[in-house]
NUGUKOL-185093 format. One record per residue: residue number from 0; x, y, z of N, C-alpha, C, O in turn. Coordinates in Angstrom, 1 decimal, padded with zeros to 4 digits. Layout:
NUM;X;Y;Z;X;Y;Z;X;Y;Z;X;Y;Z
...
//
This chain:
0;000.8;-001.2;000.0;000.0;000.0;000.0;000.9;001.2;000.0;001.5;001.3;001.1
1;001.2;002.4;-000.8;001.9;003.2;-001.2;001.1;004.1;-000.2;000.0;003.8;000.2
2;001.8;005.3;000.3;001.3;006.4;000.5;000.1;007.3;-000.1;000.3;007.2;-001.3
3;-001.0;008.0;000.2;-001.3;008.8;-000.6;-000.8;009.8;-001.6;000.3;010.1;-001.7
4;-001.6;010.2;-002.3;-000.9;011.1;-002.9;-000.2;012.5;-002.4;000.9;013.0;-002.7
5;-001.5;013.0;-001.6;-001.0;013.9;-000.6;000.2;013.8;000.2;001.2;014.6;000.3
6;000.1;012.9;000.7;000.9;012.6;002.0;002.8;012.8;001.3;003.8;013.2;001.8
7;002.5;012.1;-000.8;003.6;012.4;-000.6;004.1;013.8;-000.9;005.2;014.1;-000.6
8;003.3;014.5;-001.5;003.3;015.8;-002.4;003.4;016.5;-000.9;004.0;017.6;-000.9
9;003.1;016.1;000.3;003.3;017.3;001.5;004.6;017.0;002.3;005.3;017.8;002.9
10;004.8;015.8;002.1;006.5;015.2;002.8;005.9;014.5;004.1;006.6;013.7;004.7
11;004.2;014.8;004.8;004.2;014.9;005.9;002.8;013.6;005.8;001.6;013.9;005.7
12;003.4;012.2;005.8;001.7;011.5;006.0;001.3;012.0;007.4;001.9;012.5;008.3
13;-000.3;011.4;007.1;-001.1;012.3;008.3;-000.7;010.4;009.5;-000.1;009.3;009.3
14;-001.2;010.8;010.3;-001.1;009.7;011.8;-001.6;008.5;011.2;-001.1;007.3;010.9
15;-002.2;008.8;011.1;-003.5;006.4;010.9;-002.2;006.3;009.1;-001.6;005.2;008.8
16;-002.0;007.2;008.6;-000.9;006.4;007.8;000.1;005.8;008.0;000.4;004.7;007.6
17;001.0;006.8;008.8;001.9;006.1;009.7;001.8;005.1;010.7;002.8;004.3;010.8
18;000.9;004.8;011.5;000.5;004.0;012.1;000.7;002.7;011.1;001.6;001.9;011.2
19;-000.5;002.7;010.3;-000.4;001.9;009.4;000.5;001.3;008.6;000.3;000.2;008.2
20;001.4;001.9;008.3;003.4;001.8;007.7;003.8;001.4;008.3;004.5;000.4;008.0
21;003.7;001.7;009.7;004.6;000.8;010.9;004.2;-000.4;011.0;005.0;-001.4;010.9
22;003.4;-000.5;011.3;002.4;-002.3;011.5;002.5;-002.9;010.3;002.3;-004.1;010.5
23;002.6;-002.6;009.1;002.9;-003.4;008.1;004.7;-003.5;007.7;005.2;-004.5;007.1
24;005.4;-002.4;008.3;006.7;-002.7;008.5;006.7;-004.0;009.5;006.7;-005.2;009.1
25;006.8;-003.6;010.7;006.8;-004.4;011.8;006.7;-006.0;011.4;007.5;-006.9;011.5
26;005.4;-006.0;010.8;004.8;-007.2;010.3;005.6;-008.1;009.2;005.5;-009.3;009.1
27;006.5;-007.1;008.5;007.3;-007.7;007.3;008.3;-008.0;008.0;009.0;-009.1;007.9
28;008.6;-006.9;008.8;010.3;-007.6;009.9;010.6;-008.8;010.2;011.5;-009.6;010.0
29;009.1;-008.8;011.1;008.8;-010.5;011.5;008.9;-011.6;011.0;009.7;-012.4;011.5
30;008.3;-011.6;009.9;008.3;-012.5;009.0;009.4;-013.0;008.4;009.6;-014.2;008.2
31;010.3;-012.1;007.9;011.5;-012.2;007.6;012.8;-012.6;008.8;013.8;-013.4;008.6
32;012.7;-012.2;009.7;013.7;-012.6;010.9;013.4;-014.2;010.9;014.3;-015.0;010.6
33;011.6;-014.7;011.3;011.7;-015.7;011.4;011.5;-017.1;010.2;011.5;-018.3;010.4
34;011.6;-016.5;009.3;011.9;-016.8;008.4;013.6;-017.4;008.0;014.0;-018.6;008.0
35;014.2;-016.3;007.8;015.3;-016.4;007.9;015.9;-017.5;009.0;016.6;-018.4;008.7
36;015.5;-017.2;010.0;016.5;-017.9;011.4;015.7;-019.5;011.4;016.2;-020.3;012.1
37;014.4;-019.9;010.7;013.5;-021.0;011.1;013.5;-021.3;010.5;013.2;-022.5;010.7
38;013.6;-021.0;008.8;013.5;-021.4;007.5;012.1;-022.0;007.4;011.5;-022.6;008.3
39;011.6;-021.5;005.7;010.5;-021.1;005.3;009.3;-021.9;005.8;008.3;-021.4;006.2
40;009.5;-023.4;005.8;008.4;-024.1;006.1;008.0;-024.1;007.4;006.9;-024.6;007.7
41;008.9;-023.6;008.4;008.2;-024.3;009.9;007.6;-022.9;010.5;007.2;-022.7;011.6
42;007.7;-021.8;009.3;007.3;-020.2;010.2;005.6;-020.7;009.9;005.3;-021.5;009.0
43;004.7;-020.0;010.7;003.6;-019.7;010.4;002.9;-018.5;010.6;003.5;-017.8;011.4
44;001.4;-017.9;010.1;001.3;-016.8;010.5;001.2;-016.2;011.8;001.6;-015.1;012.2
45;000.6;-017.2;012.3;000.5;-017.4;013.9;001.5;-016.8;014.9;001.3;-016.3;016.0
46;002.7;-017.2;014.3;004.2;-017.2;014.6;004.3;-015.3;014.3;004.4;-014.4;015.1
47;004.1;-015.3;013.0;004.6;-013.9;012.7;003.8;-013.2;013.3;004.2;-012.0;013.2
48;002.6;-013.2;013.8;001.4;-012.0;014.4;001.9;-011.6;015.9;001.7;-010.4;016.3
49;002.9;-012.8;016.7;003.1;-013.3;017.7;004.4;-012.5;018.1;004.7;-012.0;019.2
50;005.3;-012.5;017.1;006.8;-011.9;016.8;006.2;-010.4;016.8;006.8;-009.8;017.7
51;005.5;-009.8;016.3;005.1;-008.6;016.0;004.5;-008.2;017.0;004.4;-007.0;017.0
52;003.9;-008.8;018.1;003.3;-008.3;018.9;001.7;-008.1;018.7;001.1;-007.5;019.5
53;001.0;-008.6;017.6;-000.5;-008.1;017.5;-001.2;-009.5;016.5;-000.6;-010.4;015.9
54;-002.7;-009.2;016.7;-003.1;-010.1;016.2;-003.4;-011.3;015.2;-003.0;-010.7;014.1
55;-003.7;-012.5;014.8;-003.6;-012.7;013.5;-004.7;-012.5;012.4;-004.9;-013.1;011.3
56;-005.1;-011.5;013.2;-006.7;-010.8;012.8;-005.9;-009.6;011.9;-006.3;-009.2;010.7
57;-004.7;-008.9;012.6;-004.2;-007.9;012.3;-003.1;-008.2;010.9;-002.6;-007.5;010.0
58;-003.0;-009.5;011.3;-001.9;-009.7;009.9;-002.9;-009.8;009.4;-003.0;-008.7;008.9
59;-004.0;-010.6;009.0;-005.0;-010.9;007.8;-005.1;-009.9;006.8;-004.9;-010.0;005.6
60;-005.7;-008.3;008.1;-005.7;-007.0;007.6;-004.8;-006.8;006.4;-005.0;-006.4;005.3
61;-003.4;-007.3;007.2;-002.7;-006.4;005.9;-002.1;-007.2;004.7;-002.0;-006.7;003.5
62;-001.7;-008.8;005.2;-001.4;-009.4;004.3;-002.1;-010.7;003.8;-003.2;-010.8;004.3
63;-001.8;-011.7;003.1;-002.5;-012.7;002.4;-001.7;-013.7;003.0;-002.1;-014.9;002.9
64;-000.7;-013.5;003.7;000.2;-014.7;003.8;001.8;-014.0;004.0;002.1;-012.8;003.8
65;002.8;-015.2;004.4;003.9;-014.5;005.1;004.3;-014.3;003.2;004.5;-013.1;003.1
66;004.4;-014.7;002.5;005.2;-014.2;001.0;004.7;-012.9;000.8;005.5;-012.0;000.4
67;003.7;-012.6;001.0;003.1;-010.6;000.9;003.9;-010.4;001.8;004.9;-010.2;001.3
68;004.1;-010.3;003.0;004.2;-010.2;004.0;005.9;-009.4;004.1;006.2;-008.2;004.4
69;006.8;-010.7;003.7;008.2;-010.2;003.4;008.5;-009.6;002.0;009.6;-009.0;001.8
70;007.3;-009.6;000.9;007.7;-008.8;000.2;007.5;-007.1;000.0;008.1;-006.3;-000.7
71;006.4;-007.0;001.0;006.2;-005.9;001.5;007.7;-004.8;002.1;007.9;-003.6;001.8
72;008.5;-005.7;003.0;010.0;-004.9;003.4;010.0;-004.3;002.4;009.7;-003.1;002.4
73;010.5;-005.0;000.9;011.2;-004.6;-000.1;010.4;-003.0;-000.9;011.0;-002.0;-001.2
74;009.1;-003.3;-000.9;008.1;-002.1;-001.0;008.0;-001.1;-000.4;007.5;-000.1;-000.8
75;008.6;-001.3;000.9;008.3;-000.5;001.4;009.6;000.6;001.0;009.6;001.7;000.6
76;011.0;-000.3;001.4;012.3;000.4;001.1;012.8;001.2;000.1;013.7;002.1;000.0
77;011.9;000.6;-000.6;012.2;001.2;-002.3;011.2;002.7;-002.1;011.6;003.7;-002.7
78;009.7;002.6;-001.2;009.3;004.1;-001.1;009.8;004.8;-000.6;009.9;006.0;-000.9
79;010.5;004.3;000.6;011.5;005.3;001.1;012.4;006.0;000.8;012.8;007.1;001.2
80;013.1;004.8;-000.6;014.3;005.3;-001.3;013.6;007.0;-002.2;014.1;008.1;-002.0
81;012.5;006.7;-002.9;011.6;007.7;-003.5;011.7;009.1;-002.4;012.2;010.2;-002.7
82;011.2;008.8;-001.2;011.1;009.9;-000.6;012.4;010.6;000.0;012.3;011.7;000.6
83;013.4;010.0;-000.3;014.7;009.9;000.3;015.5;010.8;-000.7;016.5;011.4;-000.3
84;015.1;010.9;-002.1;015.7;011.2;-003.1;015.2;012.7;-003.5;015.8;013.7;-004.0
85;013.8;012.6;-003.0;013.2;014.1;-003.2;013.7;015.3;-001.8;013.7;016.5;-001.9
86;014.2;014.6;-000.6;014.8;015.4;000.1;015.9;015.9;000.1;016.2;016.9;000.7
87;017.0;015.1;-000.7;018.2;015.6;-001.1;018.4;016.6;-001.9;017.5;016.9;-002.7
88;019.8;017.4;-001.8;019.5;018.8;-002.1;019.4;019.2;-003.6;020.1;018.5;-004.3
89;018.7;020.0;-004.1;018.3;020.0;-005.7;019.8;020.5;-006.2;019.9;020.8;-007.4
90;020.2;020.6;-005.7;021.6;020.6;-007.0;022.6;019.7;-006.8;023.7;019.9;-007.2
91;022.3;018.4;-005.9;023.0;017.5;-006.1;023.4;016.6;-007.4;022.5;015.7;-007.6
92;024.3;016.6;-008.1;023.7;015.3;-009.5;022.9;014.0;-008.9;023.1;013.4;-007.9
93;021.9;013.9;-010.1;021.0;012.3;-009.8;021.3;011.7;-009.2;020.9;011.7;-008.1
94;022.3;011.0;-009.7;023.0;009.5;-009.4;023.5;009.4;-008.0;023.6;008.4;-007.3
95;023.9;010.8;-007.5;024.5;010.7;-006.4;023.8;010.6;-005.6;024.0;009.9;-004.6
96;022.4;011.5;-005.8;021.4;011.3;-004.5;020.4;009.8;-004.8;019.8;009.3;-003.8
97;020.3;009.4;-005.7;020.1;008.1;-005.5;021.1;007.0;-005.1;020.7;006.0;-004.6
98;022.5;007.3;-005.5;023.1;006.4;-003.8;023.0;006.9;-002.9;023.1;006.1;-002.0
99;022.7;008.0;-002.4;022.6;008.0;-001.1;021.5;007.6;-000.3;021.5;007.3;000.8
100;020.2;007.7;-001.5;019.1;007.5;-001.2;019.0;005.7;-000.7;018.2;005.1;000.1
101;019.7;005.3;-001.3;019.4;003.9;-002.0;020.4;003.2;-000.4;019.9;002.6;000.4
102;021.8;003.6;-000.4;022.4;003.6;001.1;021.7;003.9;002.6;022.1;003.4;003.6
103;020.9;004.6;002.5;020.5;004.7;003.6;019.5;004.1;004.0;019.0;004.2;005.1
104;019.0;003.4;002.9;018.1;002.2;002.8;018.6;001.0;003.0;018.2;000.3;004.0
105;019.4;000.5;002.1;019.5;-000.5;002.3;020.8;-000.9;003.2;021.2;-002.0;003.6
106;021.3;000.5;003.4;022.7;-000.3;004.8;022.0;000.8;005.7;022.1;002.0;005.2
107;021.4;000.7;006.8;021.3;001.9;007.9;022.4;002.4;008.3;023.3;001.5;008.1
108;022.8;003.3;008.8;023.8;003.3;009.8;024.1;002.2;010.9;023.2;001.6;011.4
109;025.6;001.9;011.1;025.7;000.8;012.2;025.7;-000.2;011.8;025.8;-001.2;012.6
110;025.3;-000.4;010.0;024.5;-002.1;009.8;026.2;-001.9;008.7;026.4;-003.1;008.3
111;026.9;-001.3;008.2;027.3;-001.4;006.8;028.5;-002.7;006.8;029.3;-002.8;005.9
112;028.6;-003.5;008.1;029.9;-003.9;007.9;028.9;-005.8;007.2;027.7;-006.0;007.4
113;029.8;-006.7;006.6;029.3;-008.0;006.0;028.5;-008.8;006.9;029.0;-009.0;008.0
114;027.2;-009.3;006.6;026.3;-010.2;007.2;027.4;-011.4;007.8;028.5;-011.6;007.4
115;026.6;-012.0;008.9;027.4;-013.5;009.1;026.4;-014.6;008.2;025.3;-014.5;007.7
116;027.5;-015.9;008.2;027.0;-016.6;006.9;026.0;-017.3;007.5;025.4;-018.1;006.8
117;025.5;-017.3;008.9;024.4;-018.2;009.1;023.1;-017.3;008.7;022.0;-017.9;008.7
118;023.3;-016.1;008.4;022.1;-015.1;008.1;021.9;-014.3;006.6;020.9;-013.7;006.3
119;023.1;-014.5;005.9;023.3;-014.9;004.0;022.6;-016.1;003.6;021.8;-016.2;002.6
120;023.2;-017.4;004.6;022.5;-018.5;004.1;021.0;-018.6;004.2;020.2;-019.1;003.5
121;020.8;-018.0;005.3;019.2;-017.9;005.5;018.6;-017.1;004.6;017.7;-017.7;003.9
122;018.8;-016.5;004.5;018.2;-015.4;003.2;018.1;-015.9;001.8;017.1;-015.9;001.1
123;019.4;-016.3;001.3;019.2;-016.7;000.0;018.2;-018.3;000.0;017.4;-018.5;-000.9
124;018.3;-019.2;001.0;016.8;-019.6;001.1;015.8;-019.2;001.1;015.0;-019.8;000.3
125;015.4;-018.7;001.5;014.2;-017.3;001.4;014.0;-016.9;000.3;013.0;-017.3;-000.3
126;014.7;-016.0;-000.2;014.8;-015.3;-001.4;014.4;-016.5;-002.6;013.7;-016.4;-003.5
127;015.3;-017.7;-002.2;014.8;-019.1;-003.1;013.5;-019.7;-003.7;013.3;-020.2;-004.8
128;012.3;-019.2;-002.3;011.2;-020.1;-002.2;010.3;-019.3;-003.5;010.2;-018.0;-003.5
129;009.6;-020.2;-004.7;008.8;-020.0;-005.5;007.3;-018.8;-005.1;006.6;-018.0;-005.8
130;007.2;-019.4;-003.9;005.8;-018.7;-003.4;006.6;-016.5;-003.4;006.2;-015.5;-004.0
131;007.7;-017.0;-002.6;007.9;-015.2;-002.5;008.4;-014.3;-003.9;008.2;-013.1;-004.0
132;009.0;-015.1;-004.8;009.5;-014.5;-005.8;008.4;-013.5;-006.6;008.7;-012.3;-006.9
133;007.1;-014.2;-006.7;005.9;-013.5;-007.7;005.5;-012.5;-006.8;005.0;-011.5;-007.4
134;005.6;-012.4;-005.8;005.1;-011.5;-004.6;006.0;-010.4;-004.8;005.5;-009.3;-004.8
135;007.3;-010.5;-004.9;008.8;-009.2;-004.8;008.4;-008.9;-006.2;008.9;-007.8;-006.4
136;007.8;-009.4;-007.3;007.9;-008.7;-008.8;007.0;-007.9;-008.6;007.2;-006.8;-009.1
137;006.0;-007.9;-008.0;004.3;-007.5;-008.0;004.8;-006.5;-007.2;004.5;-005.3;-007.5
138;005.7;-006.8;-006.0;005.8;-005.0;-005.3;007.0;-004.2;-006.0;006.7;-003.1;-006.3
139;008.1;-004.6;-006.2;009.1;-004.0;-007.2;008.5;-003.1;-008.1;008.8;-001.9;-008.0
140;007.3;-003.6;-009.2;006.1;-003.3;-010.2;006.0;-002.0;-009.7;006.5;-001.1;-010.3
141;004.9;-001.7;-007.8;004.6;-000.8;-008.2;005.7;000.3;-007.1;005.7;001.5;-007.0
142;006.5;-000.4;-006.4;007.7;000.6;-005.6;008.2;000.9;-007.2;008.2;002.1;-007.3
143;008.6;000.3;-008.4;008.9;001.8;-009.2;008.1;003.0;-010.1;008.4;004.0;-010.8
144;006.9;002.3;-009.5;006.2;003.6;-010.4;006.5;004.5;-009.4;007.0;005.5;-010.0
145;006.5;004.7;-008.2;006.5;005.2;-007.1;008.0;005.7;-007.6;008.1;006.8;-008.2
146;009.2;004.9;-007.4;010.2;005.8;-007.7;010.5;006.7;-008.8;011.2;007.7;-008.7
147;009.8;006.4;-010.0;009.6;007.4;-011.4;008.9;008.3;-011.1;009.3;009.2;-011.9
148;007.8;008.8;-010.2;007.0;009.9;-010.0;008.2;010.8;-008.9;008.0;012.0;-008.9
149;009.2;010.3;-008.3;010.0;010.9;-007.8;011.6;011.2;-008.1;012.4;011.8;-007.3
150;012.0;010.8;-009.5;012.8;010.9;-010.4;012.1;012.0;-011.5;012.7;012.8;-012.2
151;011.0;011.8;-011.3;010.7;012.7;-012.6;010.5;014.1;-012.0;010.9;015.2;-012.4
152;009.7;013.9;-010.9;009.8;015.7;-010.0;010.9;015.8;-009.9;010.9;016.9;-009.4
153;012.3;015.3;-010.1;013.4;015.8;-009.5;014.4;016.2;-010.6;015.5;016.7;-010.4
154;013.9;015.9;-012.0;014.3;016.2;-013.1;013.6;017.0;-014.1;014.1;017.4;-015.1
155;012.4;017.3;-013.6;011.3;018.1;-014.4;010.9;017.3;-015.7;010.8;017.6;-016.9
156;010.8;016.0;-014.9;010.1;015.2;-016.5;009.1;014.9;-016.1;008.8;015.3;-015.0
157;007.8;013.7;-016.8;006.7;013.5;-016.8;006.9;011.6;-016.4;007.7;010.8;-017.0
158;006.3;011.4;-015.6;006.2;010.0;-015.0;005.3;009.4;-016.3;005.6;008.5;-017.1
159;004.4;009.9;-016.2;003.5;009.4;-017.5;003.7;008.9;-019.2;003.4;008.0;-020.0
160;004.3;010.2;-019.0;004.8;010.6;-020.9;006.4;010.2;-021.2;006.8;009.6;-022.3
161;007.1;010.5;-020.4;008.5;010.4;-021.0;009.2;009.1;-020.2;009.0;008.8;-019.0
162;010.2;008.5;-021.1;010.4;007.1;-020.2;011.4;007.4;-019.5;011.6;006.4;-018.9
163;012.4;008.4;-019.3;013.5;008.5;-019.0;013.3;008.4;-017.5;014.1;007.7;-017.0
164;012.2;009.0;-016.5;012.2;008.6;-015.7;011.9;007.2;-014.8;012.2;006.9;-013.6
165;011.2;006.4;-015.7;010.7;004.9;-016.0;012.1;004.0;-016.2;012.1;002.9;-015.6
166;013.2;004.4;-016.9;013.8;003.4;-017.5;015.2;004.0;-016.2;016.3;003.6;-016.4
167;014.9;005.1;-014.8;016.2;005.4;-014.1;015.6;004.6;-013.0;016.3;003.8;-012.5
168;014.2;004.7;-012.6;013.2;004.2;-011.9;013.7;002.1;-012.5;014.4;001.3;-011.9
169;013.3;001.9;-013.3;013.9;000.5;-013.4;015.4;-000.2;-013.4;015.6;-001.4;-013.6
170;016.4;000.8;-013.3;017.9;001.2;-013.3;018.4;000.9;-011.7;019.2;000.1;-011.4
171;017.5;002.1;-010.6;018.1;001.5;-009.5;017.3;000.3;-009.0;017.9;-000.2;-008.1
172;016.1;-000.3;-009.4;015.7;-001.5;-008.9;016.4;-002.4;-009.3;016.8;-003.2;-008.4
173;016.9;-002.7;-010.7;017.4;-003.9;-011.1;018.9;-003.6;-010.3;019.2;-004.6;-009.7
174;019.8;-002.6;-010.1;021.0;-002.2;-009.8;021.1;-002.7;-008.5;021.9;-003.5;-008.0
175;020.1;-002.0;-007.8;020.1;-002.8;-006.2;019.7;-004.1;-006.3;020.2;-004.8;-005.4
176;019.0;-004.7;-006.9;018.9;-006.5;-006.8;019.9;-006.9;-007.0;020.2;-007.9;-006.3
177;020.8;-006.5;-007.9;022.3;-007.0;-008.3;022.9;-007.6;-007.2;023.1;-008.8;-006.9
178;023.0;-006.2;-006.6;024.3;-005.9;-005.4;023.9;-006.7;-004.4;024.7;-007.3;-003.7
179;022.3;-006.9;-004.1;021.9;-007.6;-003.2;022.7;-009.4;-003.1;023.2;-009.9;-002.1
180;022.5;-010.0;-004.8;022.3;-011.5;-004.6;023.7;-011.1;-005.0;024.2;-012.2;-005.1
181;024.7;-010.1;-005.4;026.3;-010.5;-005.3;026.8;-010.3;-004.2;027.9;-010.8;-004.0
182;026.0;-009.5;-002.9;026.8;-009.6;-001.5;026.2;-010.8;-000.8;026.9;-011.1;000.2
183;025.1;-011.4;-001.2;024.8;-012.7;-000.6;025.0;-013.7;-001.1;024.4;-014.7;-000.6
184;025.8;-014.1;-002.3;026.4;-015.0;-003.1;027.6;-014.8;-003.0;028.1;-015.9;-003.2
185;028.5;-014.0;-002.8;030.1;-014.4;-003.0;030.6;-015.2;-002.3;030.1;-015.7;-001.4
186;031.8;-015.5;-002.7;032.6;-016.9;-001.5;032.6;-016.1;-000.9;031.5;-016.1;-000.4
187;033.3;-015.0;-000.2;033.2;-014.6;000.8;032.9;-013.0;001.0;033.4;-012.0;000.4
188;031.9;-013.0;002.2;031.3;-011.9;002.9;031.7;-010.5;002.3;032.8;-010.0;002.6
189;031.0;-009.9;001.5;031.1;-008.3;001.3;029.9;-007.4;001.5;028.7;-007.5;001.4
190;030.9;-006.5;001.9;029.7;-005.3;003.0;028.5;-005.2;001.6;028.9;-005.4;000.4
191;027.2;-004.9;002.0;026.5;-004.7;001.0;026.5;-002.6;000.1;026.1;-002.0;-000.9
192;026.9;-002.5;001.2;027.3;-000.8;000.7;028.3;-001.1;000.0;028.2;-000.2;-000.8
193;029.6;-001.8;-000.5;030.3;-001.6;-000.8;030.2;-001.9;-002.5;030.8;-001.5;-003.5
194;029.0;-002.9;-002.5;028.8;-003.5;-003.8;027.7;-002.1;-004.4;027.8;-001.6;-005.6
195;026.8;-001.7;-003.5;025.9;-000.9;-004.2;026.7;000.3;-004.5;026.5;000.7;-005.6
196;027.4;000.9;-003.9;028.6;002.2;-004.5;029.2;001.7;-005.6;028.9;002.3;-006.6
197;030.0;000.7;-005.9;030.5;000.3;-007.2;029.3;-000.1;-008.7;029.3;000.1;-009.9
198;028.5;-000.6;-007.9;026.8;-000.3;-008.9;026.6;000.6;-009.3;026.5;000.8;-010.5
199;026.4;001.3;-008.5;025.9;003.0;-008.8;026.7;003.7;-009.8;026.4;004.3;-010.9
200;027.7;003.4;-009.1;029.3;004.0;-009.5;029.5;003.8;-011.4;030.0;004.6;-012.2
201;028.9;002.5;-011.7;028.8;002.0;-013.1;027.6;002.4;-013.7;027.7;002.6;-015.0
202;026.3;002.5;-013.0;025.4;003.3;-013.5;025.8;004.8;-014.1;026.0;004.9;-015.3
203;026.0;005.6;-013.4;026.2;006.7;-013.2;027.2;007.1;-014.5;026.9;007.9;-015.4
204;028.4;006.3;-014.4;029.4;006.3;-015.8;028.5;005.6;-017.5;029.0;005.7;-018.6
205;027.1;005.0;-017.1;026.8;004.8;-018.4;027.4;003.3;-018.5;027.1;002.8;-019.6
206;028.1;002.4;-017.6;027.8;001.7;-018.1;028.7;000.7;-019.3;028.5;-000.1;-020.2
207;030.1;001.4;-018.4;031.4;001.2;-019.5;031.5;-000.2;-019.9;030.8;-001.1;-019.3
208;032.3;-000.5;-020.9;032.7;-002.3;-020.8;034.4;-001.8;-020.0;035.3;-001.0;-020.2
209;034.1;-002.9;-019.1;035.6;-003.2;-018.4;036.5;-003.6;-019.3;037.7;-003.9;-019.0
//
């Protein structure tokens, strides 16, 4: 569930939005922790309503099942990255405020140093299961229209009409999945900031051949 339109055009959602962002964060956290650490088949919803602290009347609310559920994080990150990129300063170049936008998302502060491998391995099982994959396309889908309506205000183009902000908007999605399954696939451990700056870093140049 994306923001209003207001909420984003004012910078400021009203309360029961936020409220609601949090509980469906919260809810995706869950899911994903116990996911990860219990592997896919023995979590249930029950489990994740329980991790989250609220009912499983309240997960129903928001999701269909724990595959909505964890794909939702990814949805959500990617609006953030959107709103993240409209606050940075207008004469920054693009590219730069979408790494930063895209960094502060996906490494918080405090988090940038390499996962341990009991918690890579968990994930790329995760990330494995058939049920979650159709779920991450379906929110990716609409977290980039969401990021093209905020590439295009930041470039004075048309989300609608012109693809340029459509085709920068599908640039850092596919760029950050990259970095993702190369810092959770290498033989060994790399920070995931380190892989998305050299991403970027090749976006941003166009894309040379090495």
């Amino acid at each position: 569930m994306a923001p209003t339109d207001e909420a984003r055009t004012t910078g400021q959602p009203g309360l029961r939005e936020r409220k609601k962002r949090e509980t469906r964060v919260a809810l995706s956290q869950a899911a994903i922790r116990l996911c990860v650490l219990h592997g896919w088949a023995d979590v249930t919803v029950d489990q994740i309503a329980a991790e989250a602290n609220v009912s499983v009347r309240t997960f129903r609310n928001y999701f269909g099942g724990k595959a909505e559920a964890i794909a939702a994080s990814h949805s959500e990150r990617m609006l953030r990255v959107a709103d993240d990129l409209l606050a940075r300063p207008a004469g920054e170049p693009l590219w730069d405020s979408l790494l930063h936008a895209v960094l502060g998302q996906f490494v918080p502060p405090g988090n940038s140093g390499p996962q341990n491998e009991r918690w890579r391995e968990g994930v790329r099982l995760m990330l494995a299961e058939p049920a979650l994959a159709g779920e991450i396309v379906k929110a990716n889908a609409a977290a980039q229209q969401e990021l093209a309506k905020a590439v295009a205000r930041r470039t004075g183009t048309d989300a609608e009409r012109d693809v340029y902000p459509k085709l920068v908007a599908a640039a850092v999605a596919a760029g950050s999945g990259v970095a993702v399954e190369h810092s959770l696939r290498a033989d060994e451990a790399v920070p995931l900031g380190a892989v998305l700056t050299q991403v970027f870093g090749q976006l941003a140049a166009g894309l040379p051949v090495p």
